[in-house]
C-alpha positions as CSV (number, residue, x, y, z in Angstrom):
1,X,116.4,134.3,267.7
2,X,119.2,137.4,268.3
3,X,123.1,135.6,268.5
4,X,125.1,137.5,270.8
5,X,127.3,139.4,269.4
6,X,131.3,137.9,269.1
7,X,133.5,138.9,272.2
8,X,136.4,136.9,271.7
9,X,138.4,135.5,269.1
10,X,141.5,133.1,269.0
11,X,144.5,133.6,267.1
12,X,145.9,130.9,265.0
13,X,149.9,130.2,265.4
14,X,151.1,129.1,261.9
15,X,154.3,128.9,263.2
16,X,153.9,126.2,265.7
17,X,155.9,124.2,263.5
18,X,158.8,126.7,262.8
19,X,162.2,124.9,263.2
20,X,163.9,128.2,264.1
21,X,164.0,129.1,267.4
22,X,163.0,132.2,269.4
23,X,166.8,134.2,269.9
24,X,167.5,137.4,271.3
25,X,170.6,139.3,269.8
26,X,173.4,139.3,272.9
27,X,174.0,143.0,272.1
28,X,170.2,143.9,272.7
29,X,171.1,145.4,276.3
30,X,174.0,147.9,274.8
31,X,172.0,148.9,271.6
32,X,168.8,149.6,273.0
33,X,169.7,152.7,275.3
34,X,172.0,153.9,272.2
35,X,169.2,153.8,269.5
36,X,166.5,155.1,271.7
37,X,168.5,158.3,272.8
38,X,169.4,159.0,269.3
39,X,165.8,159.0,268.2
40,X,165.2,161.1,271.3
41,X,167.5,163.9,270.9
42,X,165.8,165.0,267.5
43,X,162.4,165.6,269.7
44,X,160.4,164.9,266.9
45,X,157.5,163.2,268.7
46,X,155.1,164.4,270.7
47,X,154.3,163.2,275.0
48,X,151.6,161.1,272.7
49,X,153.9,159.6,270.0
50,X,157.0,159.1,272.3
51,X,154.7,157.1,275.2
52,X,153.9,154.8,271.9
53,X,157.2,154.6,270.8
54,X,158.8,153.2,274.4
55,X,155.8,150.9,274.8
56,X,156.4,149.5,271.3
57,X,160.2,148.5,272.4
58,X,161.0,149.2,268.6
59,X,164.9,148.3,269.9
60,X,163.2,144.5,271.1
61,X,161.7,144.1,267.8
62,X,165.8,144.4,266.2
63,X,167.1,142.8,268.1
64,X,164.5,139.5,268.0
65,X,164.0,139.8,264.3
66,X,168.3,139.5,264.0
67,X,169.2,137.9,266.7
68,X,172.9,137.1,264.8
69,X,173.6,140.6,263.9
70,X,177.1,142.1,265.2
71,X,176.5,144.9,267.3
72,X,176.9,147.6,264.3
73,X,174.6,146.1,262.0
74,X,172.3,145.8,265.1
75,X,172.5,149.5,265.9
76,X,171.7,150.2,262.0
77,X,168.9,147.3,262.4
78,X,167.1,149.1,265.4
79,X,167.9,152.7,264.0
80,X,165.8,151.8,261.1
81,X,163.2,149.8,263.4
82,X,162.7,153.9,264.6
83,X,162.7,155.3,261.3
84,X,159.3,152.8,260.2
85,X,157.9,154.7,263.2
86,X,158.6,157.9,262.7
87,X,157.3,157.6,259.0
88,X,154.1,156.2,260.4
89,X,153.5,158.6,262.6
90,X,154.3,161.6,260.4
91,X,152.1,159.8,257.6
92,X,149.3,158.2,259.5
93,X,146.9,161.1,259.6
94,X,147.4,162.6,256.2
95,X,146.0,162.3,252.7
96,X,147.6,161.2,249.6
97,X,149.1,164.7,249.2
98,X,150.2,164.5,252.7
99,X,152.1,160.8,252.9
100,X,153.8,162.0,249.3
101,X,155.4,165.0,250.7
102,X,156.2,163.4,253.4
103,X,157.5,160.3,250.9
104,X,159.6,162.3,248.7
105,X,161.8,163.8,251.6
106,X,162.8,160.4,252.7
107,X,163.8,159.5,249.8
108,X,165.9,162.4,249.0
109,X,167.3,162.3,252.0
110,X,168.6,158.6,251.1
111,X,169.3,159.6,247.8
112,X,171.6,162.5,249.2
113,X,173.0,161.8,252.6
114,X,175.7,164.5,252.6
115,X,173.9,167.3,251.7
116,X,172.2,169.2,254.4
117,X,168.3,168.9,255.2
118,X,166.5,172.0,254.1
119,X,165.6,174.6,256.8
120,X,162.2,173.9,258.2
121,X,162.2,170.8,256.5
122,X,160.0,168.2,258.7
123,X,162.8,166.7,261.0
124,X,161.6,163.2,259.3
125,X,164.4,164.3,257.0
126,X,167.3,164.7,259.6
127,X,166.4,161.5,260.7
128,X,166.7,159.3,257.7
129,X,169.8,161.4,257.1
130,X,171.6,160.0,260.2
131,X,169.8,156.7,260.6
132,X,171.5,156.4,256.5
133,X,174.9,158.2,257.1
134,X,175.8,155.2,259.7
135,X,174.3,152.4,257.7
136,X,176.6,153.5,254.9
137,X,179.6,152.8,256.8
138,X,178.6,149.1,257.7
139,X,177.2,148.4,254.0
140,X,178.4,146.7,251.3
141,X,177.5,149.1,247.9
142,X,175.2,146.5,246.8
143,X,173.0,146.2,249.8
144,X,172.6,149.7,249.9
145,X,171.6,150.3,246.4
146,X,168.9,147.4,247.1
147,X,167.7,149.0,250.1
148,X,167.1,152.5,248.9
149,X,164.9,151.1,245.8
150,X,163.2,149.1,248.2
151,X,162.6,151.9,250.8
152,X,161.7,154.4,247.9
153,X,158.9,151.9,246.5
154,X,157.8,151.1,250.2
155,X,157.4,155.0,251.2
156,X,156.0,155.9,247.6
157,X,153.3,152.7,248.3
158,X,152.2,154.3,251.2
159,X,150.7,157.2,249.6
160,X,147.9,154.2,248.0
161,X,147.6,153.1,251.5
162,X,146.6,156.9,252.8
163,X,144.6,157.3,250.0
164,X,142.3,154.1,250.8
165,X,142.2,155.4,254.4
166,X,140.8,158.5,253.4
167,X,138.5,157.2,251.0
168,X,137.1,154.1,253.4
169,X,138.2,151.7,250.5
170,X,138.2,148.2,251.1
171,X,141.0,145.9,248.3
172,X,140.4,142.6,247.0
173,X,142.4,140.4,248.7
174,X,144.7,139.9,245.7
175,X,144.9,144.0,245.1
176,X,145.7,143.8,249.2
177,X,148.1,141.5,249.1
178,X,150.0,143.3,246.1
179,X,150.0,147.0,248.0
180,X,150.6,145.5,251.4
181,X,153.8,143.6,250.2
182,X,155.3,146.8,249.7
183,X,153.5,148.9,252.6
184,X,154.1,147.0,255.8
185,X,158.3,147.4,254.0
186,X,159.0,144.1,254.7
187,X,162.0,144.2,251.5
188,X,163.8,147.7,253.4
189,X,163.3,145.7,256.6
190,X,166.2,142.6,254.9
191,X,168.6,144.9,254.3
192,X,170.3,144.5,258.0
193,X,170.2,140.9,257.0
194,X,172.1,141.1,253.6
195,X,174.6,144.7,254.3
196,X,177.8,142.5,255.3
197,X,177.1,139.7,252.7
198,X,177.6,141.4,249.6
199,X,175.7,139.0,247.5
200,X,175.9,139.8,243.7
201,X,172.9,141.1,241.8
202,X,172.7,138.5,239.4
203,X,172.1,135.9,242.6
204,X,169.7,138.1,244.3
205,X,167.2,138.7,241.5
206,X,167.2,134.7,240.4
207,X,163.7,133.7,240.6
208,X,164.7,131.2,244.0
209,X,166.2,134.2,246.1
210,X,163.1,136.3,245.0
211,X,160.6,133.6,246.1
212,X,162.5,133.2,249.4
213,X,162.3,137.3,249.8
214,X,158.5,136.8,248.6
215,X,157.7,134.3,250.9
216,X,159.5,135.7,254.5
217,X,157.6,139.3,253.2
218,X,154.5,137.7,252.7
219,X,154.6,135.9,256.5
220,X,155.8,139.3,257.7
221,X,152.7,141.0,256.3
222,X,150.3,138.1,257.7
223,X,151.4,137.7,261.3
224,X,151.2,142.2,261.1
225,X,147.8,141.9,260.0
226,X,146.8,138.8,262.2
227,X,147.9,140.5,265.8
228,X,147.0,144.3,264.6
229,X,143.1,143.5,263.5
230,X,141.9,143.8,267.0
231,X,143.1,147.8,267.6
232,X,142.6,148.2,263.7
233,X,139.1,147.4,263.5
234,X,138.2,149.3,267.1
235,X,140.0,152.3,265.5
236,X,138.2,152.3,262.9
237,X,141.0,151.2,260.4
238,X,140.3,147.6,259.9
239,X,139.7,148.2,256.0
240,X,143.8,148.2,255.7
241,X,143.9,144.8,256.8
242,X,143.7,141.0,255.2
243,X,140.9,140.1,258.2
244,X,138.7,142.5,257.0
245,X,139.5,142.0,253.2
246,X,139.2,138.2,253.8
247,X,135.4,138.7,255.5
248,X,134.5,141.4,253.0
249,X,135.4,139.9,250.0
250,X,134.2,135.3,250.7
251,X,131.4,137.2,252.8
252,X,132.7,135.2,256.3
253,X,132.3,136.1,259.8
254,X,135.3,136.8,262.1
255,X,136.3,133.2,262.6
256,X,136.0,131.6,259.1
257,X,138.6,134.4,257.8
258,X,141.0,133.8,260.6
259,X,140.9,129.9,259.4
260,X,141.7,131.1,256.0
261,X,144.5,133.5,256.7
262,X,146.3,130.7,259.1
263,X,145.8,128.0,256.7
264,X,147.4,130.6,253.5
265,X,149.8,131.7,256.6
266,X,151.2,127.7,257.1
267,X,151.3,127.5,253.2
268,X,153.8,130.2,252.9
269,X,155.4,129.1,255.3
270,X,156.1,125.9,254.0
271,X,157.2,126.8,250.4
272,X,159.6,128.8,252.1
273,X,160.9,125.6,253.3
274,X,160.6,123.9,250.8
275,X,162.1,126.3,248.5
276,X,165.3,126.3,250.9
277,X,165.9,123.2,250.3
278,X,166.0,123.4,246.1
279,X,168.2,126.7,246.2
280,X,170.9,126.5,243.3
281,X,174.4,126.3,243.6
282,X,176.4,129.6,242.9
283,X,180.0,128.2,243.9
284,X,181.3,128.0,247.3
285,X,181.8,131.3,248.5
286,X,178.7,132.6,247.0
287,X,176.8,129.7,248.8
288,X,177.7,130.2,251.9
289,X,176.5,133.6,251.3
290,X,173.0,133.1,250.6
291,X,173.1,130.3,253.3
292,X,173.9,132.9,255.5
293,X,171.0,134.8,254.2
294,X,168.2,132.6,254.2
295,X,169.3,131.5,258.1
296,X,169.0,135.2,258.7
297,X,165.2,135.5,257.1
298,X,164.0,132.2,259.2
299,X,165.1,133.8,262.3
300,X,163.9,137.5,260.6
301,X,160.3,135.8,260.5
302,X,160.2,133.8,264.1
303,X,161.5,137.0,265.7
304,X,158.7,139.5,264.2
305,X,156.3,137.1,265.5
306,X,157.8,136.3,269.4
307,X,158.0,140.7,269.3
308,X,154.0,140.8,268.7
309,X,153.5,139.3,272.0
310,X,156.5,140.6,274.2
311,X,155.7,144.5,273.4
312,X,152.5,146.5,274.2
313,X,151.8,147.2,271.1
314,X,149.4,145.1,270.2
315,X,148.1,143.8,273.5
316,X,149.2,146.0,275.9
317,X,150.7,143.8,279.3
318,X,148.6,140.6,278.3
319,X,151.0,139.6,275.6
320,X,152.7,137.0,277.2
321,X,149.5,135.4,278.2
322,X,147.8,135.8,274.9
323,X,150.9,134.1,273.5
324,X,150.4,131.4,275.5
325,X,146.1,130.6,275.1
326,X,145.9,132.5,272.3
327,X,142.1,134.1,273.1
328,X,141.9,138.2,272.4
329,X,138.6,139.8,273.7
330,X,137.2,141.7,271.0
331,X,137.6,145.6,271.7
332,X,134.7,147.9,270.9
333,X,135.9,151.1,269.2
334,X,135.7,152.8,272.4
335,X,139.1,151.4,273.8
336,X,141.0,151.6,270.4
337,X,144.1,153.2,272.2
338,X,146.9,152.7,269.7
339,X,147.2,153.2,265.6
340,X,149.6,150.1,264.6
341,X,152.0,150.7,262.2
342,X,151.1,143.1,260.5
343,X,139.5,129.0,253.8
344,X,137.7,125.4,253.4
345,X,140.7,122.4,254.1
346,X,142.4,121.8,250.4
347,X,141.8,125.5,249.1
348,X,144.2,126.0,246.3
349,X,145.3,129.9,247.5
350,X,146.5,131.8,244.0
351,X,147.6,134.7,245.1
């Protein structure tokens, strides 16, 4: 006997049990027309690209994922929300070659903010130019060295991310899980989170402030992957995500990997709290600090996940509703309309 074929799917929430709060930043309706306009006035997207961009609400996104951002670091935090997409869209349909051109002028521009941009230069350039000249005047030194090692190693990664496009490669969920870290930039993406704190080196790299980074980038890269597989795979694209990995490599349907990635999902999720709760003590002033910090990731990782379902981007105007019941229909490839940018009980996940 013929099954029918799958025609819906539901999404698992792993964060049903997040303590933090859905919170919109208070400066969201100030920032947003401020951010957009200077993204439009470089004119670097096409009717196509700019129709994504506004349905996206890339502005929403900042100003859920730092809700207690002043209004500068907000602006800086949204500006660079537009600068993920403008590096998506200038790499998404290139080669290797391509994405490390494309790579190498980001990161010069970052590396040399006063100089000007090179005549004829893809206006990709200009853009991280400005979005990096303001970002420097609300930054502590150390946040911005962090950010433009973290930025660097997230544009050069992308280049291995083109190149499994192109060649229709399919990662082992470990080798996934170790690219994706750095290509979905979920490390340039805490710098709006750290650029007033100035927190010292020496605290940042201590194995507990890396596992909290490691553990609020690993969510980030799960909930992307979770609410993008449905355009992904009707595109085409679904090889560059941890659904398909998951089914490809434990040879599971649809369903079984979605159980595995929510149950690895709620793990992470609860070492991260866990692991807030057995930081070290740096001194007063210095705790308060990373205090500040960690607050800011929680709220970082509840707000990437409410912005899935109150933009169009992954489910057009049903969002809200999806949200809510939490049942997708499964596209066909046919009405793939957007390019995203997101286990047995007692499985021991090593990762």
């Amino acid at each position: 006997m013929v099954m029918p074929a799958q025609t819906k799917f539901r999404l698992p929430d792993p964060l049903a049990q997040w303590r933090w709060p859905r919170a919109l930043n208070p400066h969201y309706e100030e920032v947003k027309p401020e951010s957009e306009a200077w993204l439009h006035g470089f004119e670097t997207l096409d009717v196509k690209s700019q129709r994504s961009f506004d349905r996206c609400n890339f502005a929403l996104l900042g100003c859920l994922a730092y809700p207690l951002a002043d209004k500068d670091r907000l602006r800086v935090a949204c500006d660079l929300m537009a600068l993920f997409y403008v590096f998506d869209e200038f790499t998404d349909n290139v080669d290797g070659k391509g994405t490390r051109e494309y790579a190498e002028i980001v990161v010069n521009a970052l590396r040399n903010p006063h100089h000007d941009r090179p005549l004829g230069e893809a206006k990709l350039g200009e853009v991280t130019r400005q979005f990096w000249l303001r970002a420097m005047q609300k930054s502590c030194a150390s946040a911005q060295e962090r950010f433009i090692a973290s930025f660097a190693e997230y544009a050069y990664a992308v280049i291995d991310e083109a190149s499994d496009r192109a060649k229709g490669s399919v990662r082992t969920i470990k080798e996934y899980l170790r690219l994706t870290r750095l290509t979905a930039g979920p490390y340039p993406c805490f710098f709006p989170i750290e650029m007033d704190l100035d927190i010292p080196d020496e605290v940042m790299t201590h194995p507990s402030m890396q596992m909290m980074r490691s553990l609020a980038a690993e969510s980030l890269v799960l909930g992307n992957d979770l609410y993008s597989y449905n355009i992904e795979q009707a595109a085409g694209h679904g090889g560059h995500n941890i659904i398909t990995v998951v089914m490809n490599e434990n040879g599971v349907n649809l369903d079984a990997a979605l159980d595995w990635v929510s149950e690895y999902h709620e793990q992470v999720l609860s070492q991260f709290q866990a692991q807030y709760r057995i930081l070290p003590s740096w001194g007063p002033t210095i705790d308060l600090k990373v205090s500040a910090y960690v607050e800011r990731l929680a709220y970082f990782i509840r707000g990437i996940d409410c912005w899935a379902f109150e933009t169009e981007r992954y489910f057009g105007k049903k969002g809200r509703e999806i949200q809510k019941d939490r049942i997708v229909n499964l596209l066909p490839r046919a009405e793939a309309v957007v390019t995203p940018m997101m286990v047995p009980i007692g499985r021991e996940f090593d990762i």
